[in-house]
DRENMARZA-225270 format. One record per residue (C-alpha): residue number from 1; residue in three letters; x, y, z. Coordinates in steps of 0.001 Angstrom, whole numbers. Layout:
DRENMARZA-225270
site seq = NUM	type = ala	x = X	y = Y	z = Z .
...
//
This chain:
DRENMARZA-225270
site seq = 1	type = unk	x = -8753	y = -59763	z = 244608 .
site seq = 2	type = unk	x = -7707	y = -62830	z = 243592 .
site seq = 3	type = unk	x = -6107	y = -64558	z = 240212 .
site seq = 4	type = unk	x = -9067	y = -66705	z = 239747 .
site seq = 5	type = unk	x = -11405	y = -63447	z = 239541 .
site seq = 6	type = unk	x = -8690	y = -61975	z = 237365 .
site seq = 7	type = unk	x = -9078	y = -64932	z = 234839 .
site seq = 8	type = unk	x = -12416	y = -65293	z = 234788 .
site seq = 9	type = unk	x = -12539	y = -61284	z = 233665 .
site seq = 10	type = unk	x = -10427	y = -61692	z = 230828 .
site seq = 11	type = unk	x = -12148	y = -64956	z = 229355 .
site seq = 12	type = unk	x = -15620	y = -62938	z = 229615 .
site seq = 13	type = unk	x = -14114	y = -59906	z = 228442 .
site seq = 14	type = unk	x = -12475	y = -61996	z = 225417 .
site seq = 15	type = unk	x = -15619	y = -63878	z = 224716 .
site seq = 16	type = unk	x = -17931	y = -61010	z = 225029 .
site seq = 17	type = unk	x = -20310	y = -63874	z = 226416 .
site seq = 18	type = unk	x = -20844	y = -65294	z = 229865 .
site seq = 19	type = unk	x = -21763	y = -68850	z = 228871 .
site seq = 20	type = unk	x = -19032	y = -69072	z = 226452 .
site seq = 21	type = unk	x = -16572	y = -67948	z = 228995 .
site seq = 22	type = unk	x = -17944	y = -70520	z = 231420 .
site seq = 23	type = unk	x = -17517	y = -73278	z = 228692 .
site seq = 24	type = unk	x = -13746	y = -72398	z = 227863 .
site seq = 25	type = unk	x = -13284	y = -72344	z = 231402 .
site seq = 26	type = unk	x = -14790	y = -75284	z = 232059 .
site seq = 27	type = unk	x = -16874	y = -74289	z = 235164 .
site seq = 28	type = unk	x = -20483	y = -72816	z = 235819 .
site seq = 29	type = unk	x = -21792	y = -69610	z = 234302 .
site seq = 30	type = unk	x = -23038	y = -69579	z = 237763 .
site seq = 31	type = unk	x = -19527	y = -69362	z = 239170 .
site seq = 32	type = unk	x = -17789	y = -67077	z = 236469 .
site seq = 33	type = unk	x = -20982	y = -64485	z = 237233 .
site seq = 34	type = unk	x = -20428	y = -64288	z = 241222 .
site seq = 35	type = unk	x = -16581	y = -64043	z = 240703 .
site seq = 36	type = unk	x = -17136	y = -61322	z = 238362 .
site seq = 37	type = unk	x = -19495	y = -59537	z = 240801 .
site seq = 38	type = unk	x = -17320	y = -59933	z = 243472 .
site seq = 39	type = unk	x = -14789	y = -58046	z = 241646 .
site seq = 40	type = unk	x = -16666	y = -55583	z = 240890 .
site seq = 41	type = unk	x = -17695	y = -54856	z = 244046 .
site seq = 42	type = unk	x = -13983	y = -54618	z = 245244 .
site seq = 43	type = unk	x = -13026	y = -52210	z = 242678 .
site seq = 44	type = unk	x = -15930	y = -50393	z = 243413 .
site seq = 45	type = unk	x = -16904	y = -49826	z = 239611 .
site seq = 46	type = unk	x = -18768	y = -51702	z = 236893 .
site seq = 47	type = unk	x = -16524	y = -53548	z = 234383 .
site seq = 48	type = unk	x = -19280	y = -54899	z = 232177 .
site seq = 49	type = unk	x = -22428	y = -53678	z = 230447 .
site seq = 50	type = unk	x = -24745	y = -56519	z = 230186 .
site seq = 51	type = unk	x = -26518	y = -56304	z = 226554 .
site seq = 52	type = unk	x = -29071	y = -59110	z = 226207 .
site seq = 53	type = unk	x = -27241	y = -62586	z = 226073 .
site seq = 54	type = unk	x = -23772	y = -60520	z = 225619 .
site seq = 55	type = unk	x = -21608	y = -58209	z = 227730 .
site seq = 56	type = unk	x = -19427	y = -55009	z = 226822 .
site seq = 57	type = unk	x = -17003	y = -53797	z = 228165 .
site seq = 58	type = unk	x = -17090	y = -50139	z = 230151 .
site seq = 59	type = unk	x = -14654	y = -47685	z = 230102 .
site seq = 60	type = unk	x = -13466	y = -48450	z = 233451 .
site seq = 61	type = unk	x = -13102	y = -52167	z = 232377 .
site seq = 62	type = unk	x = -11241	y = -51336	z = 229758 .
site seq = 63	type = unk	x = -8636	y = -49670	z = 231396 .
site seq = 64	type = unk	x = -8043	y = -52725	z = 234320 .
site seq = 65	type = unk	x = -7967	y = -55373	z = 230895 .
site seq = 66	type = unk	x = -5253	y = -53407	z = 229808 .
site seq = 67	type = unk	x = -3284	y = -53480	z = 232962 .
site seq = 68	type = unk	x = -4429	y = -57076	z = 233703 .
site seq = 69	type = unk	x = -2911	y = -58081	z = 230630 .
site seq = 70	type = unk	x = 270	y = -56936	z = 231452 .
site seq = 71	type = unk	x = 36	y = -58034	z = 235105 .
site seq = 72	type = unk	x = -319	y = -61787	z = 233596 .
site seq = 73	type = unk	x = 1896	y = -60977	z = 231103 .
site seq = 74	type = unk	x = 4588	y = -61182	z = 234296 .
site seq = 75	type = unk	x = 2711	y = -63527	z = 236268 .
site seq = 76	type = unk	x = 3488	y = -66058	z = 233522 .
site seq = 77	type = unk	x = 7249	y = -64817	z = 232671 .
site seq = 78	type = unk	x = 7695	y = -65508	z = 236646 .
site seq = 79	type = unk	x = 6342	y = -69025	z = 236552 .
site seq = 80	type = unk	x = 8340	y = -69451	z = 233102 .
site seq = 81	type = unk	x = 10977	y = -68033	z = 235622 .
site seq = 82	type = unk	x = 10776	y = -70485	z = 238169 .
site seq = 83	type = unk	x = 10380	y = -73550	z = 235924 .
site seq = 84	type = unk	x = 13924	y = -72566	z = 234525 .
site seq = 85	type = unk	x = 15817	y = -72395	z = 237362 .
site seq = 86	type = unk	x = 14169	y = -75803	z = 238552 .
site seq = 87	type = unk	x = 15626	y = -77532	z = 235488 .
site seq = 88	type = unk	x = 17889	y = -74996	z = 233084 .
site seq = 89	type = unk	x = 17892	y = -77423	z = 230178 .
site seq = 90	type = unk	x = 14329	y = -76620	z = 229143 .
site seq = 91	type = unk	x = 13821	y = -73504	z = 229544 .
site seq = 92	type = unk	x = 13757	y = -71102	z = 226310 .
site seq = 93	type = unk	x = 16358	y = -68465	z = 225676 .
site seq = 94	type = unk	x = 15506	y = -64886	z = 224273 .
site seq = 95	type = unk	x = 18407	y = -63969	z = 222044 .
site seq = 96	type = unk	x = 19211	y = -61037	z = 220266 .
site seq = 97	type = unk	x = 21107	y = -60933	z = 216923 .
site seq = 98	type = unk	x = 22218	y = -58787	z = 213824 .
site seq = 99	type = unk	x = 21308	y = -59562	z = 210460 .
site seq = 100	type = unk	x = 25041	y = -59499	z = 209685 .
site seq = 101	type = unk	x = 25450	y = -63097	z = 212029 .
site seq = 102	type = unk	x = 21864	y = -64681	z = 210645 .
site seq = 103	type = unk	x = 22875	y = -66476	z = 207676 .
site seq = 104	type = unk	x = 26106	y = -68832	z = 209474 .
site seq = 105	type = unk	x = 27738	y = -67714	z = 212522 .
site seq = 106	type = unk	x = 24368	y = -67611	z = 214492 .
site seq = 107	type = unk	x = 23306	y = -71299	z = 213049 .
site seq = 108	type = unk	x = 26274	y = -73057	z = 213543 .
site seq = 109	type = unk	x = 26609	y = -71813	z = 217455 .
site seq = 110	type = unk	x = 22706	y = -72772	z = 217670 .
site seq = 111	type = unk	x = 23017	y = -76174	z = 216148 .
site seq = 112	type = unk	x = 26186	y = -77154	z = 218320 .
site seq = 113	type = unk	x = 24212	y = -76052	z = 221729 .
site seq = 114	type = unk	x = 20837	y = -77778	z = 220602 .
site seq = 115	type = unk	x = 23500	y = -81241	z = 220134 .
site seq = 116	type = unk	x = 23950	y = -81023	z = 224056 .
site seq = 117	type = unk	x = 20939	y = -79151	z = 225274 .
site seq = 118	type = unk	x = 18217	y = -80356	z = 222496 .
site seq = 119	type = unk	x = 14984	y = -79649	z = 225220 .
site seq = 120	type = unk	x = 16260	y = -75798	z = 225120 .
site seq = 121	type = unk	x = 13888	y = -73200	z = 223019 .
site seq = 122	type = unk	x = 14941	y = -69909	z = 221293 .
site seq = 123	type = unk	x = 13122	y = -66690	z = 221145 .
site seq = 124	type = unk	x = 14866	y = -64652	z = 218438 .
site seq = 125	type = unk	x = 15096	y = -61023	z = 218286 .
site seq = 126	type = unk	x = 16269	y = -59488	z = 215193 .
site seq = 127	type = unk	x = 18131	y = -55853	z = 214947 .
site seq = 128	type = unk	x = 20515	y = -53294	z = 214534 .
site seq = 129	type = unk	x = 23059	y = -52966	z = 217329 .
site seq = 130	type = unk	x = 21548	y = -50018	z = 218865 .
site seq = 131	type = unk	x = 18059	y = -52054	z = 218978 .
site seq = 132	type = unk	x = 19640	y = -55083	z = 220505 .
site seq = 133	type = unk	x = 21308	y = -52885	z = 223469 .
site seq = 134	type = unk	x = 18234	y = -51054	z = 223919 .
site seq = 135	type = unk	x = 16485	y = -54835	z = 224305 .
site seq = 136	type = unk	x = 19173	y = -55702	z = 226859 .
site seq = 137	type = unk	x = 19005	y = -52577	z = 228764 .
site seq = 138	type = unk	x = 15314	y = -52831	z = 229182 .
site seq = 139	type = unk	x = 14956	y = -56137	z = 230186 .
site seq = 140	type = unk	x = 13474	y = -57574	z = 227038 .
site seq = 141	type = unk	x = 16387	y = -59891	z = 226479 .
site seq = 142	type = unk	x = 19045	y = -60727	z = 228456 .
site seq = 143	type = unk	x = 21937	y = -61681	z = 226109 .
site seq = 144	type = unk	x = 22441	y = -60799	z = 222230 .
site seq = 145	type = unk	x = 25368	y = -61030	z = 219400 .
site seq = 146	type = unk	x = 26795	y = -58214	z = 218447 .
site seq = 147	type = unk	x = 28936	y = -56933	z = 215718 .
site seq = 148	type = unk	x = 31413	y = -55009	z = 216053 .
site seq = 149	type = unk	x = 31327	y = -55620	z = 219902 .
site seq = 150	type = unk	x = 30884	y = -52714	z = 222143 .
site seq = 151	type = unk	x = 33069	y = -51158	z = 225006 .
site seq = 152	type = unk	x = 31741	y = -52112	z = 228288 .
site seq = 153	type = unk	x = 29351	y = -49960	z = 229797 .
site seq = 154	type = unk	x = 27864	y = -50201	z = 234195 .
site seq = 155	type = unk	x = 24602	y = -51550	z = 232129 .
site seq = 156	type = unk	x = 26204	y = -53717	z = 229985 .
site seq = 157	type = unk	x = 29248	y = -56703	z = 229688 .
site seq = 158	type = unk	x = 30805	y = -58050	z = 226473 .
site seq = 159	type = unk	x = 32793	y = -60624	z = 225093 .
site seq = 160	type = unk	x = 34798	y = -60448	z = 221925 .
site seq = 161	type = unk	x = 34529	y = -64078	z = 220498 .
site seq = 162	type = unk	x = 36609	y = -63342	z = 217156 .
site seq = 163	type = unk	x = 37812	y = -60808	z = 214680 .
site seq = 164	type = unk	x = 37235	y = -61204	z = 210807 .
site seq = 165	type = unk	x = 38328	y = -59274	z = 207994 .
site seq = 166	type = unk	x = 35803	y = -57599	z = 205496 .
site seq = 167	type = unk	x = 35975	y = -58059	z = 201875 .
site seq = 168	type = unk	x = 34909	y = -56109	z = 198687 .
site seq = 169	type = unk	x = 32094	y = -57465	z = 196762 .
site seq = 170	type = unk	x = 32375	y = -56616	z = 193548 .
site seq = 171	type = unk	x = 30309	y = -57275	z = 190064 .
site seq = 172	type = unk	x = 32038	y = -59550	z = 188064 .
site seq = 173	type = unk	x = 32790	y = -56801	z = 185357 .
site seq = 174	type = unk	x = 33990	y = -53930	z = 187722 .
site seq = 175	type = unk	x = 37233	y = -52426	z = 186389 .
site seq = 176	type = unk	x = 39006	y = -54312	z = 189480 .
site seq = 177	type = unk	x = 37400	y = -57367	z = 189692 .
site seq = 178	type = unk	x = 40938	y = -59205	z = 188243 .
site seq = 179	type = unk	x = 42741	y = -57794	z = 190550 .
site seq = 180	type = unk	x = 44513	y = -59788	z = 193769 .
site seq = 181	type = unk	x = 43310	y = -56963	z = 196661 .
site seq = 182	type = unk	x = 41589	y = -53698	z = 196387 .
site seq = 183	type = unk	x = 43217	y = -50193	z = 197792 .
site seq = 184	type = unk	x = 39591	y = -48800	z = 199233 .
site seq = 185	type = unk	x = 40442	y = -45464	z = 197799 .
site seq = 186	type = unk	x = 40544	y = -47332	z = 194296 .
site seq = 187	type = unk	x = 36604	y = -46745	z = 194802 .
site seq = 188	type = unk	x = 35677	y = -43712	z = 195737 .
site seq = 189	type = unk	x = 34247	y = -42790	z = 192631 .
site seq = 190	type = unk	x = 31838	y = -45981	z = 193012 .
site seq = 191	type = unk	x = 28420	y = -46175	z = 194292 .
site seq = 192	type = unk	x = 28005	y = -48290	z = 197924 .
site seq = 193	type = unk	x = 25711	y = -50892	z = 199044 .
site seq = 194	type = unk	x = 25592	y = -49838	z = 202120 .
site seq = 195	type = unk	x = 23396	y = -51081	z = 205550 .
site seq = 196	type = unk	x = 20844	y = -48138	z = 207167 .
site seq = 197	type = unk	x = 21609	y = -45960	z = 208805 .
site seq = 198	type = unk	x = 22013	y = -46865	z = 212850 .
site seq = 199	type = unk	x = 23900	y = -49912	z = 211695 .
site seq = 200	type = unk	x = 27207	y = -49943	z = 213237 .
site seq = 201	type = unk	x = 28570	y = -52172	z = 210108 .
site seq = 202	type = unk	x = 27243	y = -48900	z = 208368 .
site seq = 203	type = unk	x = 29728	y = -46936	z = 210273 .
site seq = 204	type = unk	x = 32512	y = -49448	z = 210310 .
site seq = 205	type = unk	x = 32450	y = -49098	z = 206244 .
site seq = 206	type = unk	x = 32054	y = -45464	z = 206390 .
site seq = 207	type = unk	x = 34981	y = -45151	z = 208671 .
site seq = 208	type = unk	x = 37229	y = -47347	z = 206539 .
site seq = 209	type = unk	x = 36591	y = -45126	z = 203539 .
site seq = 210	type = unk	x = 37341	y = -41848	z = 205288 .
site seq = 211	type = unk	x = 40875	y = -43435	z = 206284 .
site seq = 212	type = unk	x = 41725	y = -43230	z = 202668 .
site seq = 213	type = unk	x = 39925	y = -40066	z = 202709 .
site seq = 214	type = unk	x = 36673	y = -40080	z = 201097 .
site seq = 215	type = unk	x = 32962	y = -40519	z = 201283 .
site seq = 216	type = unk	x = 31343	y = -42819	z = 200407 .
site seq = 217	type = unk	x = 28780	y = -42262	z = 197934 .
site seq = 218	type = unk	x = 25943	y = -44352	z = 199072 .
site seq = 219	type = unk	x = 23767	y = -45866	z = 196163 .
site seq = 220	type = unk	x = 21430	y = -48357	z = 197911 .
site seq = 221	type = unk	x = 20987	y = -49247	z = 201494 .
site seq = 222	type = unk	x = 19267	y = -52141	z = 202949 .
site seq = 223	type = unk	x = 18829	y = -54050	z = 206440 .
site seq = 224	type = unk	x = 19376	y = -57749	z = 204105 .
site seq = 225	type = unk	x = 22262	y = -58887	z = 203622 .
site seq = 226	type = unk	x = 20731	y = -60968	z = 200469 .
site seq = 227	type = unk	x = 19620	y = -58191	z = 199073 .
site seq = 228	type = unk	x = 22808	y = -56083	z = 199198 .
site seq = 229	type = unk	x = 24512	y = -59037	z = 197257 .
site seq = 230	type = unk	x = 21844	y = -59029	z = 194868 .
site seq = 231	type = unk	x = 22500	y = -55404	z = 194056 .
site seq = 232	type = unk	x = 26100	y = -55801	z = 193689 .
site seq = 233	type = unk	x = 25551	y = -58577	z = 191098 .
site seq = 234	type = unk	x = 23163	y = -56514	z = 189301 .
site seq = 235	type = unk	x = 26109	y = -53791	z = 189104 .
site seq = 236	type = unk	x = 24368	y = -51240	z = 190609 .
site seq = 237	type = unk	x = 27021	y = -50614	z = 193029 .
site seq = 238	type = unk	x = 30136	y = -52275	z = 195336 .
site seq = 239	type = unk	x = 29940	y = -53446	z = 198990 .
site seq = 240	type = unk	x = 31791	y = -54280	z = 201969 .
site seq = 241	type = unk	x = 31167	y = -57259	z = 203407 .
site seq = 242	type = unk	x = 32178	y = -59787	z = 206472 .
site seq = 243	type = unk	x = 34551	y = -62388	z = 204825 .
site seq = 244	type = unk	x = 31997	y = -65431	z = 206753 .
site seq = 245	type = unk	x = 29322	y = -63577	z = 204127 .
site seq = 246	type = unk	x = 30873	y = -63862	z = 201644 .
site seq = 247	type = unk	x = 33238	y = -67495	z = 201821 .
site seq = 248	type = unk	x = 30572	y = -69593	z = 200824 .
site seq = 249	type = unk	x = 28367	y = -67516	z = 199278 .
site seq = 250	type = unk	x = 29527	y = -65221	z = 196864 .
site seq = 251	type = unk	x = 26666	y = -64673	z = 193813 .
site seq = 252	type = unk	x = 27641	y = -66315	z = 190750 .
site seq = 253	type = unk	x = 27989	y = -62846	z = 189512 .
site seq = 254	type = unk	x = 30019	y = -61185	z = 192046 .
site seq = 255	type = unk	x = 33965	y = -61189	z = 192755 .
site seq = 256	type = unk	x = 35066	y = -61244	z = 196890 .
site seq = 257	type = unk	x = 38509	y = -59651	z = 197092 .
site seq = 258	type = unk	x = 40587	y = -58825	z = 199875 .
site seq = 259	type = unk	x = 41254	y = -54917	z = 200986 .
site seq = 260	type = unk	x = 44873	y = -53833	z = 201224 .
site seq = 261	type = unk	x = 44349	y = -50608	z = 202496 .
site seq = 262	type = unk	x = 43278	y = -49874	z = 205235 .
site seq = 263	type = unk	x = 42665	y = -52919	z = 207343 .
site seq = 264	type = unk	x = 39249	y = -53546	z = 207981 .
site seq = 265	type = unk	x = 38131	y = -56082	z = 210079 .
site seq = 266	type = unk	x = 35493	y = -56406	z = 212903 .
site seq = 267	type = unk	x = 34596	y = -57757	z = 216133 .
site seq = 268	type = unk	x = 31605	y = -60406	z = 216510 .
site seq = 269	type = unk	x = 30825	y = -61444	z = 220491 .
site seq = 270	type = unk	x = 27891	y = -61097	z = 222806 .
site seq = 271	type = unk	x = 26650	y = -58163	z = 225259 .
site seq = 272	type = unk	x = 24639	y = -59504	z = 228141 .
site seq = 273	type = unk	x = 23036	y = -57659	z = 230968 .
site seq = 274	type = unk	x = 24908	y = -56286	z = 234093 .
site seq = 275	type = unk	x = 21756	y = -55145	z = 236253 .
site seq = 276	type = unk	x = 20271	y = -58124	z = 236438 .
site seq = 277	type = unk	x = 21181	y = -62211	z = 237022 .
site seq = 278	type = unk	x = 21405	y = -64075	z = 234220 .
site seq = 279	type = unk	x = 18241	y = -66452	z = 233839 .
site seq = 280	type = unk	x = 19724	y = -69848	z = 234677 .
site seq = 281	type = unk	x = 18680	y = -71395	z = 230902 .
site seq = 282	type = unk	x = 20576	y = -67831	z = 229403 .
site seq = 283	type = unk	x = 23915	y = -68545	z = 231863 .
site seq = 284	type = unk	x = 24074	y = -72308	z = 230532 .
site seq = 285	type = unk	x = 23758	y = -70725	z = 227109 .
site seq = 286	type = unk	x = 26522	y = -68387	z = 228074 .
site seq = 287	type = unk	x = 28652	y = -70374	z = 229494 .
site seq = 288	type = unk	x = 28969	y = -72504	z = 226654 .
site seq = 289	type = unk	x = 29462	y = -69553	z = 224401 .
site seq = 290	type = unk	x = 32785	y = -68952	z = 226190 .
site seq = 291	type = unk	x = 33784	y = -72639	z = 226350 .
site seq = 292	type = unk	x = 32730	y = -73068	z = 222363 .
site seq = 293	type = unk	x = 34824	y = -70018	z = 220886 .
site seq = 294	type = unk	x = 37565	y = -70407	z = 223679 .
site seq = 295	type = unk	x = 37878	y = -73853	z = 221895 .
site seq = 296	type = unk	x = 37640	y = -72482	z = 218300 .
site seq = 297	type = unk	x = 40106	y = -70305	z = 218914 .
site seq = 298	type = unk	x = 42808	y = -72629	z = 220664 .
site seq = 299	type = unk	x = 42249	y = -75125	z = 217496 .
site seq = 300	type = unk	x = 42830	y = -72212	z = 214615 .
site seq = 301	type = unk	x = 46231	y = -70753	z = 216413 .
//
């Protein structure tokens, strides 16, 4: 079996049409139709039903599109492979990251790495914690931001970049909206804007308020972070919120204050894989996420 027989399937089986596979292919119908013979004579099996000018395929055919599909699927994330180790600065990166990081942390990091390594591509993967760990375990992704950062696990390795504190976003005519900081038991009789469920900033908030022993009574939960600040201004209920969410873009009707009780703050770093190598365009990226923060940090002591 061979790839060229393998291509020429999946542009007939595509195009439904011998001729027209030919012409995308830019060789002979003559060709395409003894390759595609060939192969079927190898698998032992008919792959197409011919039907006048056109050609359908069998059950049996079917079922090998499906797994040749995959099977280029890796045939082309190896040569993608290979072209990245032979030169790391264009390769493309598959990151994973938390709607929590999308709207500054992520872009700034981004924008200083495409300044040195502009030839670099992204492939972005949105989600929850869970999801992103689950992407990284499986081989999907190989490195993703994270907030609050994990322990370390045999599958996985992380790195704490920075802590932040979170703030209480407020409507502008809550009861405590004058006041300097906010004692988080001063709200247990409020409703929450809260993430879903299986969103460790979820738990993180939920955690906080049992501290100062209560729960939460959850009003309104949503994976977007615009949206939770849009239902805070509408004063349909308070929020907790990452103080980089909230510095330079607090809604006009909305009031950020700082929690005195209890602390609150989180983690934001990376996990990256442990069972496999690091993709030589991902290790570049990594290593200049350690070098970046290591710097950030330095400059703000």
């Amino acid at each position: 079996m061979e790839l060229r027989q393998i291509k020429y399937f999946m542009e007939v089986a595509k195009e439904e049409h011998v001729t027209e596979a030919a012409h995308r292919l830019h060789v002979a119908q003559s060709a395409v139709s003894r390759q595609i013979a060939k192969l079927e004579d190898e698998l032992g099996v008919e792959l197409f039903l011919r039907e006048g000018r056109n050609v359908k395929l069998t059950h049996a055919g079917k079922i090998f599109l499906q797994h040749m599909e995959s099977a280029m699927n890796e045939i082309d994330r190896a040569v993608a492979a290979i072209d990245s180790y032979l030169n790391p600065e264009t390769g493309k990166i598959r990151l994973g990251f938390p709607n929590s990081l999308a709207t500054k942390t992520l872009p700034r990091v981004i924008s200083a790495f495409r300044s040195q390594y502009s030839d670099i591509g992204f492939d972005f993967h949105q989600g929850a914690n869970k999801e992103l760990r689950e992407l990284v375990e499986r081989g999907e992704i190989d490195l993703a931001f994270v907030s609050p950062v994990p322990e370390s696990t045999p599958e996985i390795s992380t790195e704490v970049f920075f802590s932040e504190s979170m703030r209480v976003l407020l409507p502008i005519q809550h009861r405590l909206a004058k006041k300097d900081s906010v004692n988080l038991r001063e709200l247990m009789n409020d409703q929450f804007v809260l993430f879903r469920t299986g969103y460790d900033m979820r738990s993180l908030v939920i955690e906080a308020c049992r501290q100062v022993s209560f729960e939460p009574k959850v009003g309104f939960e949503s994976d977007d972070v615009y949206t939770m600040k849009g239902l805070v201004e509408a004063g349909l209920g308070v929020s907790l919120l990452p103080e980089t969410l909230l510095a330079e873009q607090t809604p006009p009707g909305t009031v950020s204050l700082p929690i005195g009780v209890p602390q609150v703050t989180r983690t934001v770093g990376v996990i990256v894989t442990n069972v496999r190598t690091l993709p030589p365009s991902e290790k570049l990226f990594y290593d200049f996420l350690i070098s970046y923060y290591r710097r950030l940090n330095q400059f703000s002591l």
